[in-house]
C-alpha positions as CSV (number, residue, x, y, z in Angstrom):
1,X,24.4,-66.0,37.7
2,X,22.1,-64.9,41.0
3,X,22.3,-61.6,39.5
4,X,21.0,-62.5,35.5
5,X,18.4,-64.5,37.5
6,X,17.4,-62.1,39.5
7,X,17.2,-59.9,36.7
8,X,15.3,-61.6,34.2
9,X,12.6,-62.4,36.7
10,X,11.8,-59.2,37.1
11,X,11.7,-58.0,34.1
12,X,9.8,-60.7,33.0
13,X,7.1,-59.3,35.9
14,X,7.1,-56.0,35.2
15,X,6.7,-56.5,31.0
16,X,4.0,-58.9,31.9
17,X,2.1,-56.7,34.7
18,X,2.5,-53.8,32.3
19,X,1.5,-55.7,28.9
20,X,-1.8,-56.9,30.7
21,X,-2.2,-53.5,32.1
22,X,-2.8,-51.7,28.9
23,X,-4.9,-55.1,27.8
24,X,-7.4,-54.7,30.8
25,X,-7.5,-50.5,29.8
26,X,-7.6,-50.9,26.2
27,X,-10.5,-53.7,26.9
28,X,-12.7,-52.0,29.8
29,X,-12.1,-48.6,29.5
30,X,-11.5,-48.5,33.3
31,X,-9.2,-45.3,34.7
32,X,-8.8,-47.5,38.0
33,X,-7.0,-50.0,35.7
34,X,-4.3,-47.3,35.7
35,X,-3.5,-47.7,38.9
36,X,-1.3,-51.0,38.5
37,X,1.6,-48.5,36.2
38,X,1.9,-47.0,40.0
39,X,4.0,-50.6,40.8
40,X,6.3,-50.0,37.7
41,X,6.5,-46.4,38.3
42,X,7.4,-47.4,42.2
43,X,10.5,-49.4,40.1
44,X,11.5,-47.2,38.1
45,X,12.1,-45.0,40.6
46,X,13.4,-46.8,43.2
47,X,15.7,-48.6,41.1
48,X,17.3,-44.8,40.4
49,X,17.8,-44.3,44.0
50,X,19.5,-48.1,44.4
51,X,22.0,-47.1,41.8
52,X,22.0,-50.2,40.7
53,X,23.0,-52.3,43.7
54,X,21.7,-55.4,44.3
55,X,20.7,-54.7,48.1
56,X,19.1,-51.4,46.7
57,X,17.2,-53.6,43.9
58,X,15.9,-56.0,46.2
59,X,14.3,-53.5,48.4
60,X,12.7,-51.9,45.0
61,X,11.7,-55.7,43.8
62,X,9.8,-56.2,47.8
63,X,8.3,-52.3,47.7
64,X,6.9,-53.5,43.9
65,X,5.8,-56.3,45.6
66,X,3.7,-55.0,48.3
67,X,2.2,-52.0,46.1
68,X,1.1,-54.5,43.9
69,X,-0.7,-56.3,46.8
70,X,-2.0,-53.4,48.3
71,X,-3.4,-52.3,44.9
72,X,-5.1,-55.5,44.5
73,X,-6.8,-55.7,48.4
74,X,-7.2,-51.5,47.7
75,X,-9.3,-51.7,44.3
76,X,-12.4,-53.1,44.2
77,X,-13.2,-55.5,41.2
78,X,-16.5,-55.6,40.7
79,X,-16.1,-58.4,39.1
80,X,-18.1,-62.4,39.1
81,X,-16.4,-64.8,41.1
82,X,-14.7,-66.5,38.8
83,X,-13.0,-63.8,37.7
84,X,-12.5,-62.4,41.0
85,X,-10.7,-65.2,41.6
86,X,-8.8,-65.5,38.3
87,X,-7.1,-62.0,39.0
88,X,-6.2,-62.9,42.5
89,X,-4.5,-65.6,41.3
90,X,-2.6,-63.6,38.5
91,X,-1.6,-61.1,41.4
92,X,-0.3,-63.3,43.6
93,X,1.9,-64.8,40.8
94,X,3.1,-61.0,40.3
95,X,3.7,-60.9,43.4
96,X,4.9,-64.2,44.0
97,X,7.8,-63.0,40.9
98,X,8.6,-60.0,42.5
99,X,9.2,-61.2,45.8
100,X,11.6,-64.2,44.0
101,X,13.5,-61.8,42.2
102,X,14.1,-59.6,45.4
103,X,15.4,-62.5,47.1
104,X,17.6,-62.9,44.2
105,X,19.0,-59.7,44.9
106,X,19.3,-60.4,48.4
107,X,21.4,-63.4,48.0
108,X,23.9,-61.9,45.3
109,X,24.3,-58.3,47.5
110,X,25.0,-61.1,50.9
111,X,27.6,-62.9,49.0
112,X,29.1,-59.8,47.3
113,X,29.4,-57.8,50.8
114,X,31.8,-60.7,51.9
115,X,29.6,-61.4,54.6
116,X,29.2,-65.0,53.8
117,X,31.7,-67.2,55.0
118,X,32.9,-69.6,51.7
């Protein structure tokens, strides 16, 4: 159940961060835009190297996580306030979901390992 849970969350991120990717593109036109595929790309590849495992996907899940936060501190907005502030809310709550569903996969790789005492 940790595992489904774990699983849907991030998909659920990563569809999301890449459905409002191509949005902000499509809308502004902006090349720097691109640079938020470099946190699915960071999954995709990472999950290839896990094989799968849940410790292996939650260290994919936290590295999303903090490219996704670096991104956002990186790139300048330009933007007004308001929505300054609207985007730094909708990448913490990325962020936020990426870091849940790693510890997702952190708790079902502890209690798989047998290193929990039941």
């Amino acid at each position: 159940m940790v595992v489904q849970g774990g699983v849907g969350v991030g998909l659920l991120a990563g569809f999301a961060l890449g459905w409002s990717s191509m949005v902000q593109v499509a809308d502004t036109e902006n090349p720097a835009n691109l640079r938020y595929y470099s946190v699915l790309r960071v999954g995709a590849v990472w999950t290839l190297l896990a094989r799968l495992q849940e410790g292996g996907l939650a260290g994919t899940l936290f590295a999303m996580a903090v490219t996704l936060a670096v991104i956002s501190l990186v790139l300048p907005s330009g933007a007004p306030p308001d929505k300054a502030r609207r985007m730094a809310i909708g990448h913490c709550v990325y962020v936020a979901m990426f870091v849940a569903s790693g510890l997702l996969f952190r708790h079902a790789s502890y209690f798989r390992s047998g290193s929990a005492k039941t």
